[in-house]
C-alpha positions in Angstrom: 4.9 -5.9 53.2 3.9 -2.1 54.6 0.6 -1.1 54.3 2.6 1.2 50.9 4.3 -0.9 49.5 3.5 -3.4 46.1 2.5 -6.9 46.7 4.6 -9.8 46.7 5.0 -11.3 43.6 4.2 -14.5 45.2 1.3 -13.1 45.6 0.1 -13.2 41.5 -2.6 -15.8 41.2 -3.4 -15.6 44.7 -7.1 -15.5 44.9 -9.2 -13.0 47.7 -11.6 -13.3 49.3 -14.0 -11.8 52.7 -15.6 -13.7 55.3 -18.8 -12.8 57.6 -21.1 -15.4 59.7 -24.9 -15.1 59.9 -25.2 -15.4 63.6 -23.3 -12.1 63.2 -25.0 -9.9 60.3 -28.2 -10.9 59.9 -30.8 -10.0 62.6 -34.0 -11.0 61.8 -33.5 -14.4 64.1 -37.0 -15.2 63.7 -37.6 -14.4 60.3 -39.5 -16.7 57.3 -39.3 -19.1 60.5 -36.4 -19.9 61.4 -36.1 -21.6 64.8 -34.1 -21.5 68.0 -30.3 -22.5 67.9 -27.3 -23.2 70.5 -27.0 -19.3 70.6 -30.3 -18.0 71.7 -30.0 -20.4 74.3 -26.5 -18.9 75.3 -27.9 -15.8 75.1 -29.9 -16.5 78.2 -27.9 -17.3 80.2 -27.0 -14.0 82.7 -23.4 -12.1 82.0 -23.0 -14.6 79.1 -22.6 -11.5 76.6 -19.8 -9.2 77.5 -22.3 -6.1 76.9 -25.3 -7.7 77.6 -26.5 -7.4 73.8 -28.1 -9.5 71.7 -27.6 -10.3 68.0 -30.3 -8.3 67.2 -30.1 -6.4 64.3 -26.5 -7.0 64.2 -25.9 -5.2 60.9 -29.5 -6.1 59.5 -28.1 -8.4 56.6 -30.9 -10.5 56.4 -32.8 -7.9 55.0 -29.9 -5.6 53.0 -27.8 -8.4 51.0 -27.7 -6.0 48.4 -25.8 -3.8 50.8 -23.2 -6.6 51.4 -23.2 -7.9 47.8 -22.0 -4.7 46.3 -19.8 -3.8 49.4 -18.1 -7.3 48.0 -18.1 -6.6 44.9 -16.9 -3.1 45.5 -13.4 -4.9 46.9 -13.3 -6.3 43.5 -13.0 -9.6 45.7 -13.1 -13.6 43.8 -15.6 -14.7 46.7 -17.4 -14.0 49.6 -17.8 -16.7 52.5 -20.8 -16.1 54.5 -22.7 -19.0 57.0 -26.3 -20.5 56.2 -27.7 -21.4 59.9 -28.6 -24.3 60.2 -31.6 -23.2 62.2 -33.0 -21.1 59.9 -33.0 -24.2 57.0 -34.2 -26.8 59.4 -36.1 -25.2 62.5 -35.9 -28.3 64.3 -32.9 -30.2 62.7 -34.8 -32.1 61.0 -37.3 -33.1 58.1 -37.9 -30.8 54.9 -36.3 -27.2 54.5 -38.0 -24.3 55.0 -38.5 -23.3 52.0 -38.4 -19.0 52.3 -34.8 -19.2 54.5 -33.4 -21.7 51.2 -35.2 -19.0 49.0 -33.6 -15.9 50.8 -29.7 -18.1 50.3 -30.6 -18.2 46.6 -31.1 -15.0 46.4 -27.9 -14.1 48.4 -26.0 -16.3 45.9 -27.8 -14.6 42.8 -26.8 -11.3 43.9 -22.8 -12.0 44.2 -22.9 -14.0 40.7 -24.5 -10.7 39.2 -21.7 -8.9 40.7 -19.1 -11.0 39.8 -18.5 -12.7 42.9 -18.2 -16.5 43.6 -20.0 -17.5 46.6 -18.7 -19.3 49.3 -21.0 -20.5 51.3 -20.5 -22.5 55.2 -22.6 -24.8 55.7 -22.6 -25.0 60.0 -20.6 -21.3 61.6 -21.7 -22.6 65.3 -25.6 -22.2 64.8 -26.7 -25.8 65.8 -30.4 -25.8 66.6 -31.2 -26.3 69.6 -33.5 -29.2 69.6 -30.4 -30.9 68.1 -28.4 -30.5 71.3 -31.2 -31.4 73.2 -31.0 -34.6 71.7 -27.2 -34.8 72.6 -25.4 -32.2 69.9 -22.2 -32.8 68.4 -21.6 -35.9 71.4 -23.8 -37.5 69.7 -22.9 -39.5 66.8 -26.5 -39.3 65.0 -25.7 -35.1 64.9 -23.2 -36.4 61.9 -25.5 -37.9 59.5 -28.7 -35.3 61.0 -26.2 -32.5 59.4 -25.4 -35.1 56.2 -29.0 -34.5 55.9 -29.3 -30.8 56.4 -26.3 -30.8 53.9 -28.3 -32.3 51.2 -31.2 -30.0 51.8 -29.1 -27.1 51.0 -26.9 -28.8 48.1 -30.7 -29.3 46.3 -31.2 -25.6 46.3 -28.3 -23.9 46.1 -25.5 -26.6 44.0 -26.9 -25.6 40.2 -25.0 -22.3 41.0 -22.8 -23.0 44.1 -19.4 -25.0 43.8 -17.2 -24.2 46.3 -18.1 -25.5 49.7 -17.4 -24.7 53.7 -19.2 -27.6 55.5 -17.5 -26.7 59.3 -16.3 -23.4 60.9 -13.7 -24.0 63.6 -14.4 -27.4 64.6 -11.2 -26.7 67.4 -13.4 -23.8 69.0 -16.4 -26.0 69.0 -15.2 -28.6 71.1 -12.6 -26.1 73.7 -14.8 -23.6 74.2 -18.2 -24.6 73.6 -18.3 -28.0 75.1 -14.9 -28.1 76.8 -14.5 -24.7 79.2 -18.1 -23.3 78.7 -16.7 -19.7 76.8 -19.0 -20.6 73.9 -22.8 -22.2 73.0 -24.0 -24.2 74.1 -21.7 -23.3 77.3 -20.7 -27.0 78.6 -17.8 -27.3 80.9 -17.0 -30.9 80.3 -13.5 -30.4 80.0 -11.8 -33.7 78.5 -15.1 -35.1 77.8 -15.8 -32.9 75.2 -13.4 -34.7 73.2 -15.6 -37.0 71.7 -17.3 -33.9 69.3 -14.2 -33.8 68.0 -14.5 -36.8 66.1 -17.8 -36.5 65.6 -17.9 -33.0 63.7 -15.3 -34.7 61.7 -17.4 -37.4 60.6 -20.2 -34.6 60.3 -17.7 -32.9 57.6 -17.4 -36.2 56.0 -21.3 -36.6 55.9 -22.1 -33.4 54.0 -18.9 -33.6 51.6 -20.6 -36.7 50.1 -23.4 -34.8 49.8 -22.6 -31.9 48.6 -20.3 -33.6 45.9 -23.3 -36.2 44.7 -24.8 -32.6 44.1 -22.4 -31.5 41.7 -19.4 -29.9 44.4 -16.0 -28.6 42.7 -14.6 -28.2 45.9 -15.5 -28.8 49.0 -13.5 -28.6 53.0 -13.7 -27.4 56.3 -11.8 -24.9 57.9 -10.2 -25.0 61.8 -8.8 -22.3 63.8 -5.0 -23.0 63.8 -2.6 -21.3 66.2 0.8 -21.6 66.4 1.9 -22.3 70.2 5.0 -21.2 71.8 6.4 -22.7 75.3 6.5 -19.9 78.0 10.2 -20.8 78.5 12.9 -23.3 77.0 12.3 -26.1 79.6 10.9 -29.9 79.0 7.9 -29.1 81.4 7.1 -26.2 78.9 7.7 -27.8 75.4 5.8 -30.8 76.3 2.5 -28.5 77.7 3.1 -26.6 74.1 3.1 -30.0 72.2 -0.6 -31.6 74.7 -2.4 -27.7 73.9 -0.9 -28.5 70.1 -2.2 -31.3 69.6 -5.7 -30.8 71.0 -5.8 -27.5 69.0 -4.6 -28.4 65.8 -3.4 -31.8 65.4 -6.7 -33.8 66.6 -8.4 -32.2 63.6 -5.6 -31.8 60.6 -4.1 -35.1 61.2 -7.2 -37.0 60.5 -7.8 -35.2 57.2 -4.7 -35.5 56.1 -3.0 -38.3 57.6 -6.1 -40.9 57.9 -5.2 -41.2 61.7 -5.6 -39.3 64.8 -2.2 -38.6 67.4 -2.0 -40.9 70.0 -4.5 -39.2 72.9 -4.0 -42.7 75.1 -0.5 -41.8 75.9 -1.6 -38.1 77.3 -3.9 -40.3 79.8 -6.9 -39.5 77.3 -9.5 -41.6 76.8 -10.0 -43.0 73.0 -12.4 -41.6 70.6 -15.2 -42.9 69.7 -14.2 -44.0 66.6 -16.2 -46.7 64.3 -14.5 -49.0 61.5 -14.7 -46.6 57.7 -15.0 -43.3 59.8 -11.0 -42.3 59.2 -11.3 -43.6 56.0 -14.4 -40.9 54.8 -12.8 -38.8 57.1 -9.7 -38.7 55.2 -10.8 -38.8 51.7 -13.5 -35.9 52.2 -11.4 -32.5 51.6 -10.4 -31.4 48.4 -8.5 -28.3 49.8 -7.3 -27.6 53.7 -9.3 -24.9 55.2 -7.3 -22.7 58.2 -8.2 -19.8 60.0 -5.2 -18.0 61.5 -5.3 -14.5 64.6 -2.8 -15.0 66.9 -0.3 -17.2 68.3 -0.6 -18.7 71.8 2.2 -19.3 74.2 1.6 -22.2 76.9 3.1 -22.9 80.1 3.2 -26.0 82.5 0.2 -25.8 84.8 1.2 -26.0 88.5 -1.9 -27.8 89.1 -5.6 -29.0 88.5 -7.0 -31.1 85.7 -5.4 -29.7 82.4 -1.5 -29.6 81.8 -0.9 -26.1 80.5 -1.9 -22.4 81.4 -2.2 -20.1 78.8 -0.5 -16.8 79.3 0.8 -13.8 77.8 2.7 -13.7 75.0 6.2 -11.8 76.1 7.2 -8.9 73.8 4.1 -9.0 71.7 1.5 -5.7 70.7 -1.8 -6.7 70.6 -5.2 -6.3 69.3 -8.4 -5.2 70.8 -9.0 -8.2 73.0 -5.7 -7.4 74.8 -2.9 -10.0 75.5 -5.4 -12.9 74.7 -4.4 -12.0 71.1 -1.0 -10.9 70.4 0.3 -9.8 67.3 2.7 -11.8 65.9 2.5 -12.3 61.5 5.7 -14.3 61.5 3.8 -17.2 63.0 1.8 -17.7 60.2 4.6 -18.6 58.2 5.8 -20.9 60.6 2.6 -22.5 60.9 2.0 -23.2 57.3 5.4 -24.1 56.6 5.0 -26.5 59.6 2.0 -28.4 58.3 3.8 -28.1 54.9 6.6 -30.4 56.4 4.3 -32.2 58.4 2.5 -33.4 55.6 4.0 -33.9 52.6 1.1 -34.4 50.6 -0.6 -31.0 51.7 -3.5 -30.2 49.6 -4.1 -26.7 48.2 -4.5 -24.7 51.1 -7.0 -21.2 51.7 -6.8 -19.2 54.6 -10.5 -18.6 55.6 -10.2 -16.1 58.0 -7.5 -13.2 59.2 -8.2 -10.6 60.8 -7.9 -7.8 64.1 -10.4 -6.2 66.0 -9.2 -2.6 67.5 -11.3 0.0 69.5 -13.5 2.2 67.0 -16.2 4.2 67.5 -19.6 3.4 67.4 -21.3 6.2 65.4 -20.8 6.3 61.7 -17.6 7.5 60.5 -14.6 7.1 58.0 -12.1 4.9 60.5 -7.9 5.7 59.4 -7.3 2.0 60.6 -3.4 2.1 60.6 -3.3 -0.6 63.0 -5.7 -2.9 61.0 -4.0 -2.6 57.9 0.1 -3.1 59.4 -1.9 -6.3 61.1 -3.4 -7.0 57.8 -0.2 -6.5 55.3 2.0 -8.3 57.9 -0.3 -11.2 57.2 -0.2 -11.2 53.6 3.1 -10.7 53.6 3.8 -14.3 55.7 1.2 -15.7 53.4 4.0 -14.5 50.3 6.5 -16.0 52.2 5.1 -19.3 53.0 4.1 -19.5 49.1 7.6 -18.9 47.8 8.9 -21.8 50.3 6.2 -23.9 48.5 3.2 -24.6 50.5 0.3 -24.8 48.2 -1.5 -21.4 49.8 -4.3 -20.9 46.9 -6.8 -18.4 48.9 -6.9 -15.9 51.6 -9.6 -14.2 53.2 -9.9 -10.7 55.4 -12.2 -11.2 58.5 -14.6 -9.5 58.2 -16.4 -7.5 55.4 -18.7 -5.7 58.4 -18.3 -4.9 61.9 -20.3 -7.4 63.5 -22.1 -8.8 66.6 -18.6 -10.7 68.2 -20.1 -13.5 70.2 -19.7 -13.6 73.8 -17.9 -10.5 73.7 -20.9 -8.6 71.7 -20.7 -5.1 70.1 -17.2 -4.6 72.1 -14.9 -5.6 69.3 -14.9 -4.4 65.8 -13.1 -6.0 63.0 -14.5 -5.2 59.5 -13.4 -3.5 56.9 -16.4 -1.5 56.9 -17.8 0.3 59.9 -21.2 -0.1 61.0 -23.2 1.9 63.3 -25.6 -0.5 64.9 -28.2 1.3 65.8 -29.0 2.6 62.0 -27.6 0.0 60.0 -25.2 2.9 57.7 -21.6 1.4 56.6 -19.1 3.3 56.2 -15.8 1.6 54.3 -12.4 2.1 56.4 -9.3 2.5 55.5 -8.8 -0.7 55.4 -11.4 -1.2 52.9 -9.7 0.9 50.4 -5.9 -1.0 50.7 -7.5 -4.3 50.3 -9.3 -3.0 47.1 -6.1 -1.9 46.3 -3.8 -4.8 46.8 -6.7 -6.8 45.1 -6.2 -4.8 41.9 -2.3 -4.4 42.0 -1.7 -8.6 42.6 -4.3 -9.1 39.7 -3.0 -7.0 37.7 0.7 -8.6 38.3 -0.9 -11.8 37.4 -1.7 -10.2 33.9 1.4 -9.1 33.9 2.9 -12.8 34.7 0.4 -14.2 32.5 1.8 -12.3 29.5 5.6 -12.3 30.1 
């Protein structure tokens, strides 16, 4: 698909949808009392931040969801995914909710249902409190039922008029780059054993599922980033690196979800998880549609040395977005990944993509942004999506990262991926481009499914 061209046809029924995080929006950290997570630790740690910024105002969300609601509803969009912290609901991870952060949530989900919108809401979007990871974080097994708990605090609140569920954001990124190599919160370098909050996030998911649904959940799941990885070279050293950074990327969380088991990490050299008897079992049962988050490919290459077997590098040939050749462009890959886990598993529930996207370098005052390059990454996207539908995988959702500019993490106010522009240091947004063709492809695939629908 070009960025003028009609949608698939594949593409009728498909429901859209837009993604944002609070971490990134909202500002306001210590607003209605909200209390100190992972990231405001992170944040003080010197040259952490790319820039040197905070997440403060970010785009000032906490206190202009009407902004955000009708910039939703403006994409004429099925629902919206944004993050509660988990901070915010239980300052100290535990005990009763506060209640004005669970009354400003209800009003964020009032004003999308006015507007038409279904909200989405994720339940944990890397914001662990801090006085949880003092008290050992996700390698601690008693983090799994803590956020059961927080689960059910929210559920009490918000489940008479939420019913569609994100417990986990990127479990995969969790346990790589925040507890493995250190490039996220809470910044741990533990390398290989970080492997055990794997496992327990999983059993975390599991925890609030059953929570959520004795609440009154239609549909509940986590989402994981997914890559698909590509050997450096066609030699046995650099398949078999592709197929250890595979599985520790994507297979050590799907496979449990959707098999009931996890791949065999003894014969890498790995040591077992820490796995109790009727974990796999709630693991597996828990999802009632398979959450993935798709950006880029990665290609591996044998390591020449040192503690883990594979380097990533470069992807040969491939344009790239604003974070350079850590991110290569590549749509086809999406394809191939979903028909990949199609094959892999037979059985594949429905399946939404929660998050797509590219940042690219924009300015930072207010303007109108001709995003060319955002929308080709964008329609390329879609268009594998249509492809991956018509040879049958069960794709049901997919969602455009992200509605707003926003604060990017370690790499702060450097990359820029919304569909709307925002100038940070007065709040105005400004729809792109972008904004406009994914309005537009929202209208012209609904109104092919009216058209369906009829013939």
């Amino acid at each position: 698909m070009t960025p003028a061209s009609a949608p698939s046809s594949a593409l009728a029924g498909l429901r859209w949808s837009a993604a944002t995080s609070a971490l990134q929006i909202e500002g306001s950290r210590s607003a209605d009392g909200g209390g100190r997570s992972i990231w405001d630790d992170y944040l003080a740690v010197p040259g952490a931040i790319r820039d040197g910024s905070t997440a403060e105002p970010a785009c000032d969300s906490y206190r202009r969801p009407e902004d955000d609601a009708e910039l939703a509803a403006g994409l004429g969009l099925d629902r919206y995914r944004f993050s509660i912290p988990w901070a915010r609901v239980q300052p100290d991870g535990a005990g009763v909710g506060n209640r004005a952060a669970l009354d400003h949530y209800s009003r964020v989900v009032d004003l999308l249902l006015d507007r038409g919108v279904t909200p989405f809401p994720t339940l944990f979007h890397w914001e662990m409190p801090s006085a949880v990871e003092a008290e050992g974080g996700w390698l601690s097994r008693d983090t799994a039922e803590r956020f059961g708990d927080y689960a059910a605090i929210v559920a009490e609140r918000l489940g008479d008029r939420v019913a569609h569920w994100y417990t986990l954001n990127e479990p995969a990124m969790t346990t790589l780059q925040g507890y493995a190599v250190g490039a996220l919160a809470p910044g741990k370098q533990l390398l290989f054993g970080a492997l055990p909050t794997a496992h327990h996030q999983l059993l975390a998911h599991a925890r609030a599922a059953a929570a959520l649904r004795s609440h009154g959940a239609a549909a509940v799941g986590l989402v994981n980033n997914h890559t698909w990885v590509l050997p450096l070279h066609d030699t046995d050293e650099d398949r078999r690196a592709a197929g250890v950074y595979d599985l520790l990327h994507n297979r050590l969380f799907s496979e449990p979800l959707l098999d009931g088991s996890y791949p065999d990490l003894e014969a890498l050299g790995l040591p077992p998880l820490p796995v109790a008897e009727g974990d796999l079992a709630a693991i597996h049962g828990s999802i009632d549609f398979y959450g993935l988050n798709f950006y880029n490919p990665t290609t591996v290459a044998a390591a020449t040395g040192g503690p883990i077997p594979f380097d990533i590098v470069p992807t040969p040939g491939a344009p790239v977005t604003g974070f350079g050749p850590e991110w290569p462009i590549m749509p086809s890959t999406l394809r191939d990944l979903l028909i990949d886990l199609r094959d892999r598993h037979p059985q594949l529930p429905p399946v939404i993509i929660g998050e797509n996207g590219a940042s690219f370098p924009e300015p930072d005052r207010a303007a109108r942004i001709e995003d060319t390059d955002r929308i080709a990454y964008l329609a390329g996207h879609v268009s594998a999506v249509a492809e991956a539908i018509e040879a049958g995988v069960p794709v049901e959702e997919y969602t455009v990262w992200s509605l707003l500019d926003n604060w990017e993490w370690a790499d702060g106010y450097t990359q820029r991926f919304g569909l709307v522009h925002v100038d940070f240091e007065t709040g105005e947004r400004t729809p792109k481009a972008s904004y406009d063709w994914y309005r537009d492809l929202i209208a012209e695939s609904r109104a092919m499914s009216t058209s369906v629908a009829r013939s």
